[in-house]
C-alpha positions as CSV (number, residue, x, y, z in Angstrom):
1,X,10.7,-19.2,-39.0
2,X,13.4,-17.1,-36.9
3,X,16.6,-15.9,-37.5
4,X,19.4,-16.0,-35.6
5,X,18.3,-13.2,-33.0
6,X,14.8,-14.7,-32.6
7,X,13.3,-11.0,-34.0
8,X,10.4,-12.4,-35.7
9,X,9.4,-15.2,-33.1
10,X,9.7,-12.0,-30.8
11,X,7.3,-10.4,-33.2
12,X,5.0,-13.4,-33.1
13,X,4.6,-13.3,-29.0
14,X,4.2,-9.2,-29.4
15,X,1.3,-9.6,-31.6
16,X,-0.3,-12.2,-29.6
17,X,-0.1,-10.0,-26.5
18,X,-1.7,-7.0,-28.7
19,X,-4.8,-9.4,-29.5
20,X,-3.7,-11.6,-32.3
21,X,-4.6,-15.1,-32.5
22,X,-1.5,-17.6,-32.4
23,X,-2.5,-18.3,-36.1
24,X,-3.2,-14.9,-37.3
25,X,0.7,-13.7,-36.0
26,X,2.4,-16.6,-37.5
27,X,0.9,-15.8,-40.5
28,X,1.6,-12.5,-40.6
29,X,5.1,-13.0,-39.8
30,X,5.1,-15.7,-42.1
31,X,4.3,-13.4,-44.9
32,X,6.9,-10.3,-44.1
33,X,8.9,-11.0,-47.3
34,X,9.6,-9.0,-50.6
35,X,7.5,-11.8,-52.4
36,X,3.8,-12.3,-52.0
37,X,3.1,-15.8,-51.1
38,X,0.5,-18.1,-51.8
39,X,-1.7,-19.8,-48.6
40,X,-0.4,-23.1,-49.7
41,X,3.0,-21.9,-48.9
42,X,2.6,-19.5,-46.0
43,X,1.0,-23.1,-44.2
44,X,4.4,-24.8,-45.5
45,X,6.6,-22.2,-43.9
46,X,4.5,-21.0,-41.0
47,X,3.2,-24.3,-40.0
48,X,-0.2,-23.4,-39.8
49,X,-2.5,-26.2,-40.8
50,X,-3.8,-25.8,-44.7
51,X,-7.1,-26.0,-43.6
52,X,-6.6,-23.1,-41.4
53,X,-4.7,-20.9,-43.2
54,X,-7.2,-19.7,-45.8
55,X,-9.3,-18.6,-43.3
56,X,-6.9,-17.0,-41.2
57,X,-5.5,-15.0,-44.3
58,X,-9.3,-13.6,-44.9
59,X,-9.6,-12.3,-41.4
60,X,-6.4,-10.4,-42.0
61,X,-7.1,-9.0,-45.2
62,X,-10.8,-8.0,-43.9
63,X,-8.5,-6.2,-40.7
64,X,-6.9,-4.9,-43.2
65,X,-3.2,-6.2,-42.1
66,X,-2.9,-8.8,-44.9
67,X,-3.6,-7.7,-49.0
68,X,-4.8,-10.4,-51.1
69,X,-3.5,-10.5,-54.8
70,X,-6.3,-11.5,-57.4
71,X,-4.4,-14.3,-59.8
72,X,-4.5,-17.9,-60.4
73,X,-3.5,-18.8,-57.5
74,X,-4.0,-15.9,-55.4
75,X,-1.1,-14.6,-53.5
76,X,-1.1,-12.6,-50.3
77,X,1.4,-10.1,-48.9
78,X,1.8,-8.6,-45.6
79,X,1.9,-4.7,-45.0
80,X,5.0,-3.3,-43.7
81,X,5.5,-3.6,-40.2
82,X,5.2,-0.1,-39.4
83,X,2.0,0.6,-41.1
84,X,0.8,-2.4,-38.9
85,X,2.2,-0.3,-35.3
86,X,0.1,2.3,-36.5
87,X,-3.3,0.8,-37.7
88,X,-2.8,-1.1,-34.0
89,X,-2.5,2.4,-31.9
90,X,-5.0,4.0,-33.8
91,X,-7.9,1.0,-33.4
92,X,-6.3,1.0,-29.1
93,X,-7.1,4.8,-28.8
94,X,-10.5,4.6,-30.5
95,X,-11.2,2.2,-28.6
96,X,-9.7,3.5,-25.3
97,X,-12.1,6.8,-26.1
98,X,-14.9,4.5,-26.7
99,X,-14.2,3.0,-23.0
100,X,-13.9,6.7,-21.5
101,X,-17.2,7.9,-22.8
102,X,-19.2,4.8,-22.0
103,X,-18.0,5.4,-18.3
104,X,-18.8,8.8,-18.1
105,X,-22.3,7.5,-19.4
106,X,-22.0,5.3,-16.6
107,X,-24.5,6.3,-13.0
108,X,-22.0,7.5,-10.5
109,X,-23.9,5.3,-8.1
110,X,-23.0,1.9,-10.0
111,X,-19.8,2.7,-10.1
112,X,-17.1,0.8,-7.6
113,X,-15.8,2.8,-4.7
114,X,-12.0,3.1,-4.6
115,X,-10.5,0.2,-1.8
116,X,-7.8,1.8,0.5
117,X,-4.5,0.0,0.6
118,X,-3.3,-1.5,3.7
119,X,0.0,-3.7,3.6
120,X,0.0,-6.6,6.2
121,X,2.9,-6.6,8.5
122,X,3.6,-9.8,10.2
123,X,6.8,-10.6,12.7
124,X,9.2,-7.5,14.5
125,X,11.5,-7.8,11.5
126,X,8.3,-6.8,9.0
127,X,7.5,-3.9,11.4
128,X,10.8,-2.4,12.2
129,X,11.8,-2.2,8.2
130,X,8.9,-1.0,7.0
131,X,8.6,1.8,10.3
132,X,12.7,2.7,9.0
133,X,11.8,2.7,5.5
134,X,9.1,5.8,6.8
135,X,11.4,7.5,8.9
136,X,13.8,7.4,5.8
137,X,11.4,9.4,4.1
138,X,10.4,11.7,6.5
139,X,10.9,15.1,5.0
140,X,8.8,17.8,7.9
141,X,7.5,15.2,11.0
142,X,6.6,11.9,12.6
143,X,4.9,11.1,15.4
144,X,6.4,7.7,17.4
145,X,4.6,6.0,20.1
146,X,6.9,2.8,20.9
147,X,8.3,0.7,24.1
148,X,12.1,2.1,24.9
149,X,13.4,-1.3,22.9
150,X,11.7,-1.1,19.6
151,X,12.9,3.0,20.3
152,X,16.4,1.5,20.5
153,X,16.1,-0.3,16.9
154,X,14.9,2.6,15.2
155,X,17.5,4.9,16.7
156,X,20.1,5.4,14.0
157,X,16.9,5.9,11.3
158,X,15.3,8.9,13.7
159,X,18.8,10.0,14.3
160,X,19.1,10.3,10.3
161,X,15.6,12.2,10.0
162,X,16.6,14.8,12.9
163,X,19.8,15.4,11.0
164,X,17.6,16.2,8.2
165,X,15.7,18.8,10.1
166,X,12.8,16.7,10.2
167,X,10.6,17.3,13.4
168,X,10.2,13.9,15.5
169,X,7.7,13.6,18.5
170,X,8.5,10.7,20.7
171,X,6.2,9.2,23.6
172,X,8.1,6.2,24.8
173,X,6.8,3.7,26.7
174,X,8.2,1.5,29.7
175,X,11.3,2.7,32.3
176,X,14.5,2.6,29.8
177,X,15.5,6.1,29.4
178,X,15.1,7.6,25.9
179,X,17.3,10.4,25.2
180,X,17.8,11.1,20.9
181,X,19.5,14.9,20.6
182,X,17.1,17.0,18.5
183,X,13.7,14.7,19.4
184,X,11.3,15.8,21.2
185,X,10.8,13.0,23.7
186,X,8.0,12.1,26.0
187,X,8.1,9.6,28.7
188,X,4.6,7.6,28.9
189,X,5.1,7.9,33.3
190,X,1.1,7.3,33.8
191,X,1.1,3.5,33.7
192,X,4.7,3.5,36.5
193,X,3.9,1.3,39.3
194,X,0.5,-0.5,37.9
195,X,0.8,-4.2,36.7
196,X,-2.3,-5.1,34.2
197,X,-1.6,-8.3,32.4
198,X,-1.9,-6.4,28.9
199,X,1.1,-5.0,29.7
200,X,3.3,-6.3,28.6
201,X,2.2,-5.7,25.1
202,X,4.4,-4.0,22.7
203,X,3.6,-1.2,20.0
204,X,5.0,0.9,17.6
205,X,2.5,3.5,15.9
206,X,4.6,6.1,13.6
207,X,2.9,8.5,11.4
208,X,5.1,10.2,9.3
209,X,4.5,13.8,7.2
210,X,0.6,12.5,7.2
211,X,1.4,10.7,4.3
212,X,1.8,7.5,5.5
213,X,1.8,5.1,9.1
214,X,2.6,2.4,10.2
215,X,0.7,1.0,13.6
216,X,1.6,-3.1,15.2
217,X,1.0,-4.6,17.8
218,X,2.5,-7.4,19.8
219,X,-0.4,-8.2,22.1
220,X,1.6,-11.2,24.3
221,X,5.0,-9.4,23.7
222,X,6.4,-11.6,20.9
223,X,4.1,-11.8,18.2
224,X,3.8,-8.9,16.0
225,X,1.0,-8.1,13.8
226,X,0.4,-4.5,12.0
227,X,-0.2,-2.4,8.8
228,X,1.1,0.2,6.7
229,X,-1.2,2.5,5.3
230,X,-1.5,6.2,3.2
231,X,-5.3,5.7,4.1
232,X,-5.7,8.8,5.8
233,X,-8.8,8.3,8.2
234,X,-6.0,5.7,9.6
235,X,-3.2,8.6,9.6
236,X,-5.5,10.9,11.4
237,X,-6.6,8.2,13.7
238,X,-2.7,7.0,14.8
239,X,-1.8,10.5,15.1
240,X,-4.5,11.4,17.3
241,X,-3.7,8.6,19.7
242,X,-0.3,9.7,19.9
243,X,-1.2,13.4,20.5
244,X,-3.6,12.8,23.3
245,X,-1.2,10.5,25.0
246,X,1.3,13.0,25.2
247,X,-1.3,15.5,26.5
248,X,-2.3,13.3,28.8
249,X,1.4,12.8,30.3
250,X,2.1,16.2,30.0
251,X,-1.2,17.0,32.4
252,X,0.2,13.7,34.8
253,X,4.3,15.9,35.2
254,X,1.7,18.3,36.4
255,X,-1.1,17.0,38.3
256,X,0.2,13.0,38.3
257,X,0.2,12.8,42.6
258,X,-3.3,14.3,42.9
259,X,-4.4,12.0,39.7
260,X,-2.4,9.0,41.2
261,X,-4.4,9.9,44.7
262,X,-8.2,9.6,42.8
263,X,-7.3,6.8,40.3
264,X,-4.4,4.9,42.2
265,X,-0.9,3.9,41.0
266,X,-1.3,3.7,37.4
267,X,-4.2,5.2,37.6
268,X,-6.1,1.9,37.8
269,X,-9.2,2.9,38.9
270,X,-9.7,4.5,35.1
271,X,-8.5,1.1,33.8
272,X,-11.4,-1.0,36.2
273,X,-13.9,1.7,35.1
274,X,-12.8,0.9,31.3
275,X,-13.3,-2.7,31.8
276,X,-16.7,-2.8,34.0
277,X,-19.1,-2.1,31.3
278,X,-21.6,-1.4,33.9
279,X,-19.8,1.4,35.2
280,X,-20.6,4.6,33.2
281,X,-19.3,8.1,32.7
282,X,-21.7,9.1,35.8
283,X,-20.1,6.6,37.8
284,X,-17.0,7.9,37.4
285,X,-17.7,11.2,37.5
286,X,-18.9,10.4,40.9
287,X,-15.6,9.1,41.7
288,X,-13.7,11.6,41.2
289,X,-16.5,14.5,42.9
290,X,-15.8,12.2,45.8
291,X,-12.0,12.1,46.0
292,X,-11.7,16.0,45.4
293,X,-14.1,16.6,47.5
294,X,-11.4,14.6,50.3
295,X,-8.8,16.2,49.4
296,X,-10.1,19.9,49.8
297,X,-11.1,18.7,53.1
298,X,-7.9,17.7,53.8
């Protein structure tokens, strides 16, 4: 039943794809000859059991793909292939139609509420190709919050984006100087001299143009685990982070010996009030009435 560039068993898998049955497309292919055939012969050259095939032929001649020949015997003929191409993307658009106005039809409270995408990033590798593959897009700005290694790795790609003209705002984490010509770079100083187990935990968050971010973790240092988003409550949220961690570095280069004074190297205190869930904001407000209230006295 194919010839020698497989065309009509190519036919036969099209048709099945567009909602034939495996009978109902070998028949069909079976008939695209100049002679009409009878059902008798389409089963001999198609395969198709005899029982089968007169019923198959009906249902085509009733979908109006087959034409049946009155005679003795009757002969059926297959209409041209184009004419079938045709028939097939007229009945797909009504249908389509059909399936647009019974949705409109549809209560806006039955219907499903659009999922937000969030890619799973797992291992550094995972992290650092899918933070470059941002910062190769970046056309206006990115945010980067990220230790002064995983800064190292990504160099070269914010390099590329500054060369672009694109805006990048850097806070980088740990005691490695970070210097990139054209970034705007911001050295997270608050945390120098405090040891908290945590840590050493790694991140990078990156939110680029506020189309897209990309936020990990490495919680013991090692093992990384993140997401890539477009979802933008998650955008808005890693870009605040960043944002008010560099305000509050930039209020530390001015204030940081009076702050490291009240909250201690690191500014610990703010850390134990943080973990002691007993300890609320008037507890702390407390705290810090009480150290300014030393200091003006002395």
């Amino acid at each position: 039943m194919t010839n020698s560039d497989g065309a009509p068993d190519a036919l036969v898998q099209a048709l099945l794809e567009l909602g034939f049955s495996q009978y109902e497309a070998k028949c069909y292919v079976g008939l695209m000859s100049a002679a009409p055939q009878t059902g008798y012969r389409v089963s001999k050259t198609t395969g198709v059991p005899q029982p089968k095939v007169y019923e198959t032929l009906r249902k085509l001649v009733t979908r109006g793909v087959v034409r049946e020949i009155a005679g003795d015997p009757t002969l059926f003929s297959a209409i041209p292939p184009d004419a079938l191409l045709r028939q097939l993307e007229d009945t797909f658009e009504r249908r389509l139609e059909d399936a647009k106005a019974s949705v409109r039809a549809l209560d806006p409270a039955e219907l499903p509420r659009d999922l937000e995408y969030v890619e799973r990033l797992e291992g550094v590798q995972a992290v650092l190709v899918a933070a470059g593959d941002l910062l190769a897009g970046a056309t206006r700005r990115v945010y980067l919050s990220a230790s002064a290694d995983e800064l190292t790795l990504l160099r070269p790609a914010i390099e590329q984006a500054v060369d672009r003209q694109v805006d990048a705002v850097i806070l980088a984490f740990g005691r490695g100087k970070v210097d990139i010509a054209g970034a705007r770079v911001f050295r997270h100083a608050s945390t120098d001299g405090a040891l908290f187990r945590h840590h050493q935990a790694r991140h990078v968050a990156l939110v680029v143009d506020s189309r897209e971010t990309v936020n990990a973790i490495a919680a013991d240092g090692a093992s990384w685990h993140g997401i890539r988003t477009a979802s933008v409550p998650v955008i808005a949220a890693v870009k605040g982070f960043i944002r008010h961690d560099i305000d509050l570095q930039q209020v530390f280069a001015d204030f940081g010996p009076q702050l490291v004074d009240a909250y201690g190297p690191g500014l610990q205190m703010l850390e134990s009030y943080r973990q002691d869930h007993t300890a609320g904001a008037e507890s702390l407000a407390a705290h810090a009435r009480s150290r300014a209230e030393r200091l003006r006295a002395g």
